[in-house]
C-alpha positions as a Markdown table, in Angstrom:
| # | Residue | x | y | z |
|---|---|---|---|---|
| 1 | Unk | 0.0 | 0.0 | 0.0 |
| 2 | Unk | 1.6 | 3.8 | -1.1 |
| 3 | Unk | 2.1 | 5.9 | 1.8 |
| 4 | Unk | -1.0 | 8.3 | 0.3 |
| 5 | Unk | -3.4 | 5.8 | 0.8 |
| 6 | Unk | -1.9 | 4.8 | 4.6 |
| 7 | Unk | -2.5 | 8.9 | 5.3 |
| 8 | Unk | -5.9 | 8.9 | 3.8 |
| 9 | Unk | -6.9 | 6.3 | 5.9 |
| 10 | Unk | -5.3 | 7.5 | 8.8 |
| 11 | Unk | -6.8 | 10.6 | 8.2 |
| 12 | Unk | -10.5 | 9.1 | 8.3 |
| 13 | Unk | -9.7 | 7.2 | 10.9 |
| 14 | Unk | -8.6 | 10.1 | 13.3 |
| 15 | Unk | -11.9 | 12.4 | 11.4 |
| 16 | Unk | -14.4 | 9.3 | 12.2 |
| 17 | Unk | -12.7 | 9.2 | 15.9 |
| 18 | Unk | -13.6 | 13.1 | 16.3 |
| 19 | Unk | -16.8 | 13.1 | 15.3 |
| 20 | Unk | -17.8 | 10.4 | 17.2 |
| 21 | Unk | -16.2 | 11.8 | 20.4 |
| 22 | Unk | -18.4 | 14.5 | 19.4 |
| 23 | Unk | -21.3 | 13.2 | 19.7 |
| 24 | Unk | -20.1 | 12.3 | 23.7 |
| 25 | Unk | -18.7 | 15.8 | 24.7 |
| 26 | Unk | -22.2 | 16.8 | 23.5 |
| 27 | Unk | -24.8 | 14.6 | 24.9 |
| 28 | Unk | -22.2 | 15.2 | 28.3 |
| 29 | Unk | -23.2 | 18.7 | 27.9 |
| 30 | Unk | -26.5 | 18.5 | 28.1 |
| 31 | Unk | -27.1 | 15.8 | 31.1 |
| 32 | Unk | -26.1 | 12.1 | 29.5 |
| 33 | Unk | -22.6 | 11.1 | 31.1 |
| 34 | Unk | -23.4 | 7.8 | 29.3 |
| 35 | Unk | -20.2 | 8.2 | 27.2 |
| 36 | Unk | -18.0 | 9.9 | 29.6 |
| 37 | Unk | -18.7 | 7.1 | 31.8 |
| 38 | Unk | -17.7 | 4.0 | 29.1 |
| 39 | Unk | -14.4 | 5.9 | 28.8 |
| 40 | Unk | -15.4 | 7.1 | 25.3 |
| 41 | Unk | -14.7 | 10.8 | 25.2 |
| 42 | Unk | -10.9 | 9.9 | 24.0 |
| 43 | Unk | -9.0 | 10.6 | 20.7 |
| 44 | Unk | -7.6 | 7.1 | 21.5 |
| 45 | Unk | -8.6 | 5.4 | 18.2 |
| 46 | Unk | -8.9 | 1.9 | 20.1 |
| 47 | Unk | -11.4 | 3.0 | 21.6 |
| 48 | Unk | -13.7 | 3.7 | 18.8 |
| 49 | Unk | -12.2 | 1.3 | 16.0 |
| 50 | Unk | -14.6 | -0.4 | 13.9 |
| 51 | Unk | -12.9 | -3.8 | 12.1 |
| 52 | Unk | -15.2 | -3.1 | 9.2 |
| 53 | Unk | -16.0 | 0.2 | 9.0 |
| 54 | Unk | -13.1 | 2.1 | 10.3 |
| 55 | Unk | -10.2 | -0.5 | 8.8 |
| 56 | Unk | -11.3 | -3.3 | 5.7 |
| 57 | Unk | -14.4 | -0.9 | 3.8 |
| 58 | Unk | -11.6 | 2.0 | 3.6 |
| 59 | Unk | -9.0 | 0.1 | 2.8 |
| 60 | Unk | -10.5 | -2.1 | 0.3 |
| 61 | Unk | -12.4 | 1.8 | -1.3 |
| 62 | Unk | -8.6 | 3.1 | -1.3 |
| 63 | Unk | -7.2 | -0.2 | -2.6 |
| 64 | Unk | -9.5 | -0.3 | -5.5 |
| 65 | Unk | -9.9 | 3.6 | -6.4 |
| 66 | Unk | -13.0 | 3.9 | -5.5 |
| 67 | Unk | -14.0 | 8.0 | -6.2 |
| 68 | Unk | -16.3 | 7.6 | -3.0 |
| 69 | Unk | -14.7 | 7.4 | 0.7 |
| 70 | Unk | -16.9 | 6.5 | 3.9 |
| 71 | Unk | -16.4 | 4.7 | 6.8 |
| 72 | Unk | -17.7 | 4.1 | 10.5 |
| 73 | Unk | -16.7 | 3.8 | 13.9 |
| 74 | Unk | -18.7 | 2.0 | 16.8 |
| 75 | Unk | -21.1 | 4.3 | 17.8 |
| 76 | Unk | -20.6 | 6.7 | 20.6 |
| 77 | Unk | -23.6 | 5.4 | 23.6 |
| 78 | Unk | -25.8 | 7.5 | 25.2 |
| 79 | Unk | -29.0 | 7.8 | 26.6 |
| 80 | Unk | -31.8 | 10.2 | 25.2 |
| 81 | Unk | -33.4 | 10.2 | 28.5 |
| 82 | Unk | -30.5 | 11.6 | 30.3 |
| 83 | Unk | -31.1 | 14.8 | 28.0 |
| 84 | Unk | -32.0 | 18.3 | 29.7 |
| 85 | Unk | -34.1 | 19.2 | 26.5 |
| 86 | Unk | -36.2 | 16.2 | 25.3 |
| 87 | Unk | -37.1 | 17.8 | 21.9 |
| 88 | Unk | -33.8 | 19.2 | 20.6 |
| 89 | Unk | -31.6 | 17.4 | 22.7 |
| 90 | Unk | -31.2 | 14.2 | 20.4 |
| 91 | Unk | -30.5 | 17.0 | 17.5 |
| 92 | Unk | -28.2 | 18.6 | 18.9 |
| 93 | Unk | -25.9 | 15.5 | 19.9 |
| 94 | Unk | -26.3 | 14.2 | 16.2 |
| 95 | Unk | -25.3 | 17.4 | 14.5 |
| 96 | Unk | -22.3 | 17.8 | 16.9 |
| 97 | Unk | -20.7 | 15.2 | 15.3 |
| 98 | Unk | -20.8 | 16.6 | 11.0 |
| 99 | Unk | -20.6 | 20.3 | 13.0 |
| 100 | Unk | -17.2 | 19.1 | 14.1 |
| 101 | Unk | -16.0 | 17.7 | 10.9 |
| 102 | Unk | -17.0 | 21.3 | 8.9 |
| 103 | Unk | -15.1 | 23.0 | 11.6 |
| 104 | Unk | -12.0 | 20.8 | 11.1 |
| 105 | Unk | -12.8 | 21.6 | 7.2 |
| 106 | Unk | -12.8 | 25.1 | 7.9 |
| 107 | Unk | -9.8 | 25.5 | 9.5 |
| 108 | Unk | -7.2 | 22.7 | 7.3 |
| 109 | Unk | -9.0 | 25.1 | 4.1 |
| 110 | Unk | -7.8 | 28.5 | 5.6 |
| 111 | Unk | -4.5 | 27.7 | 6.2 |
| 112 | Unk | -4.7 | 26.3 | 2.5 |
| 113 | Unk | -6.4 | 29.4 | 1.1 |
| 114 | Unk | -4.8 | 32.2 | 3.2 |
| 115 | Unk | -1.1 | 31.1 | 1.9 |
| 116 | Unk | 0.0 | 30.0 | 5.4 |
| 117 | Unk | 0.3 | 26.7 | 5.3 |
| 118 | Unk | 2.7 | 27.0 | 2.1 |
| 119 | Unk | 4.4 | 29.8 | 3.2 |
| 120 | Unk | 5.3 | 27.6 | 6.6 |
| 121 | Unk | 5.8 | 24.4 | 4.7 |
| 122 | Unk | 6.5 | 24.8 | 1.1 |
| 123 | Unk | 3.4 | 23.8 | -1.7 |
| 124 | Unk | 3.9 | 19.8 | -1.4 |
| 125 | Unk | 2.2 | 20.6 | 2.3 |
| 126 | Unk | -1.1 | 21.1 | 0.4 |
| 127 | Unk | -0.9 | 17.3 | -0.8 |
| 128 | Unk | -1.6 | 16.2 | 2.8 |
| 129 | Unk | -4.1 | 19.0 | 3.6 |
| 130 | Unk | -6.2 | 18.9 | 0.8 |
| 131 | Unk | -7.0 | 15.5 | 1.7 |
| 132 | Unk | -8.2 | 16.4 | 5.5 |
| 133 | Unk | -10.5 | 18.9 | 3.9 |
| 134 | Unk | -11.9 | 16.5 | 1.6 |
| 135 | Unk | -12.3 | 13.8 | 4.0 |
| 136 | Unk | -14.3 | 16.1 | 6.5 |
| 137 | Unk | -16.5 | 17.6 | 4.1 |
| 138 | Unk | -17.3 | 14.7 | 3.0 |
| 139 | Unk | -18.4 | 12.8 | 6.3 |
| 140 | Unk | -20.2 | 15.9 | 7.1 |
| 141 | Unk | -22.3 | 15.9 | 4.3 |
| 142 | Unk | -23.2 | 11.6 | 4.2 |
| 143 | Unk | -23.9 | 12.0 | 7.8 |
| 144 | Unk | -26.3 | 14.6 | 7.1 |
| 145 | Unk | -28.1 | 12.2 | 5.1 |
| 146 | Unk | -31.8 | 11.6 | 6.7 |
| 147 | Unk | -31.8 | 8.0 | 6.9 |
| 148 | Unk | -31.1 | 6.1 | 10.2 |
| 149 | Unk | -28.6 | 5.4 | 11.4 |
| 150 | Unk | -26.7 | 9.0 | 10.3 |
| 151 | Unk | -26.9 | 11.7 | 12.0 |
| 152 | Unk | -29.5 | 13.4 | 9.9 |
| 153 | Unk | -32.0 | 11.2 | 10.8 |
| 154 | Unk | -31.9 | 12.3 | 14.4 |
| 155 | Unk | -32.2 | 15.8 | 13.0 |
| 156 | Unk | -35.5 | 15.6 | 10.7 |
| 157 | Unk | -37.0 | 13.5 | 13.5 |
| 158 | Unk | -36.6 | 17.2 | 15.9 |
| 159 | Unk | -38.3 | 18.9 | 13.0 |
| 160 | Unk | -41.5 | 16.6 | 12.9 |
| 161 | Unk | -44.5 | 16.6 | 14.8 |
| 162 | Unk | -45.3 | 14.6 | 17.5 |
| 163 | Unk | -46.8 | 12.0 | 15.0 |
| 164 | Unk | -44.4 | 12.2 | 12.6 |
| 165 | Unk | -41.4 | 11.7 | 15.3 |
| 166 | Unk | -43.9 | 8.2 | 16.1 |
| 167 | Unk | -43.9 | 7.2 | 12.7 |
| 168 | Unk | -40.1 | 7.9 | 12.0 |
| 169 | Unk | -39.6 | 6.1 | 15.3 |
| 170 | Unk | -41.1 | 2.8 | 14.2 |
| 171 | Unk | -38.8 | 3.7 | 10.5 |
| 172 | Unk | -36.2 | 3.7 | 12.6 |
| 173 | Unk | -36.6 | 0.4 | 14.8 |
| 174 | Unk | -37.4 | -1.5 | 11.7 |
| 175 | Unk | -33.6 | -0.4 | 10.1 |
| 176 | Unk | -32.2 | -1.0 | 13.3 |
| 177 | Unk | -33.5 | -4.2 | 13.4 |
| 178 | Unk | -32.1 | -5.5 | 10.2 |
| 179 | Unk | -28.9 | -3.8 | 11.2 |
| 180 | Unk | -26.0 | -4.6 | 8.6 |
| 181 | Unk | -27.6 | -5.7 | 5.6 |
| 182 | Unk | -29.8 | -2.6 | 5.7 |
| 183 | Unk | -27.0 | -0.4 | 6.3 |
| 184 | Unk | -24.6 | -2.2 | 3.2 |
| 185 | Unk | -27.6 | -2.4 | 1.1 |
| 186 | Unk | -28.1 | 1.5 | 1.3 |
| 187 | Unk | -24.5 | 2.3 | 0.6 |
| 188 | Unk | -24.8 | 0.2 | -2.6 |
| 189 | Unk | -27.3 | 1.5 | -3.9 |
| 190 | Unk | -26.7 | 5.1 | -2.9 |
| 191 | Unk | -22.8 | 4.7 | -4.2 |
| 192 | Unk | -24.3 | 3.1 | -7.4 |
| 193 | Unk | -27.7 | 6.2 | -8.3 |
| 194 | Unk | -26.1 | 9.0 | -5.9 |
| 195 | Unk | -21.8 | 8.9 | -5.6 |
| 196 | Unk | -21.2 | 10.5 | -8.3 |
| 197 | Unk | -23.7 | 13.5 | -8.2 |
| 198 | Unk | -22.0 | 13.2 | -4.2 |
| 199 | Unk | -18.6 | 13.5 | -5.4 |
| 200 | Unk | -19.2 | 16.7 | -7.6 |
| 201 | Unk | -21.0 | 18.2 | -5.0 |
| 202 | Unk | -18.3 | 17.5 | -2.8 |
| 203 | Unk | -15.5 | 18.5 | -5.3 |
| 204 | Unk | -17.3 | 21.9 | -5.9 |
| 205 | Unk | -17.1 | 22.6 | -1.9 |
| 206 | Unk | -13.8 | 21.7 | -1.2 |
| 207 | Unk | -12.6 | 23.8 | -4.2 |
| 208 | Unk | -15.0 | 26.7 | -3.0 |
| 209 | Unk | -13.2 | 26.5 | 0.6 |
| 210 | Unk | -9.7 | 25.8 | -0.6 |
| 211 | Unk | -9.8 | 28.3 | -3.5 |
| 212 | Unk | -7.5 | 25.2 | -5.8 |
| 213 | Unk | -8.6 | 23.1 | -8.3 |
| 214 | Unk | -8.7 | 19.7 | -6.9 |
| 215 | Unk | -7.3 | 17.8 | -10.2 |
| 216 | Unk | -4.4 | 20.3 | -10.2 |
| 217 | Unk | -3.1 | 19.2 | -7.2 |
């Protein structure tokens, strides 16, 4: 394996382990030590490691030059009950975790854009930033995606009323409860209709915030 692809991976890895530590800090914040508790508000990547999701599906996406990058880590616990506000709280918790990885985006694409980073450390620096940018942007945006079990689920469900958040409920039980093979089958299908209207929206953002043309690089 080139040493690119070891730093793309490593680089999801570390953006997967963020955002799910996230998700911890957050739902700590507002009453639910749940996480803090299970020793899982750490940047320690053992602790959040997925076999599948954080290790072989990247690896083998990388391996085979796939144009679309995803990957999970084990799911950050905690309890909705805990929660001081019982109508937002869920949302907030779920969009701390993309919120995260557009702030990390943010900041890798300023030092890109505002010259400092190849002022500091010469233009080959932007091979290895660019990359961290991409990366981010693009968890961010799948996780926003409102199917359960991402993150944007968890956000429509806030916006619904009280029978709608019932109904999305039940949606939500019956994906859980066919666990994997719902969640591979929707990333099949969506990497075969949606990746590549995904990746240009994707491209377009990270060129927006980075001010270079990503093939140039």
């Amino acid at each position: 394996m080139e040493l690119g692809s070891i730093f793309i991976i490593l680089v999801l890895i570390l953006s997967i382990v963020i955002h799910e530590v996230a998700h911890g800090y957050a739902a700590n914040f507002l009453g639910d030590p749940t996480a803090r508790l299970q020793g899982r508000l750490t940047l320690n990547p053992i602790s959040h490691i997925d076999l599948l999701g954080s290790i072989i599906i990247p690896g083998l996406l990388v391996l085979t030059s796939q144009p679309f990058l995803f990957g999970w880590a084990k799911p950050v616990p905690y309890n909705p009950y805990n929660l001081k506000n019982q109508k937002w709280g869920e949302a907030f918790v779920a969009f701390a975790g993309p919120a995260t990885n557009i702030i990390l985006a943010l900041i890798f694409a300023f030092l890109i854009r505002s010259g400092l980073a190849e002022a500091v450390w010469g233009s080959s620096i932007l091979e290895l930033l660019v990359p961290i940018v991409f990366i981010n942007i693009l968890l961010a945006l799948f996780n926003m995606i409102p199917i359960p079990p991402l993150d944007g689920s968890k956000i429509l469900k806030a916006f619904l009323s009280y029978r709608g958040q019932m109904a999305f409920s039940r949606f939500e039980a019956m994906m859980a409860q066919h666990g994997v093979i719902v969640l591979f089958l929707f990333i099949f299908v969506f990497m075969l209709i949606f990746a590549p209207i995904f990746s240009v929206v994707i491209f377009s953002v990270v060129e927006f915030l980075t001010g270079l043309p990503l093939r140039g690089i």
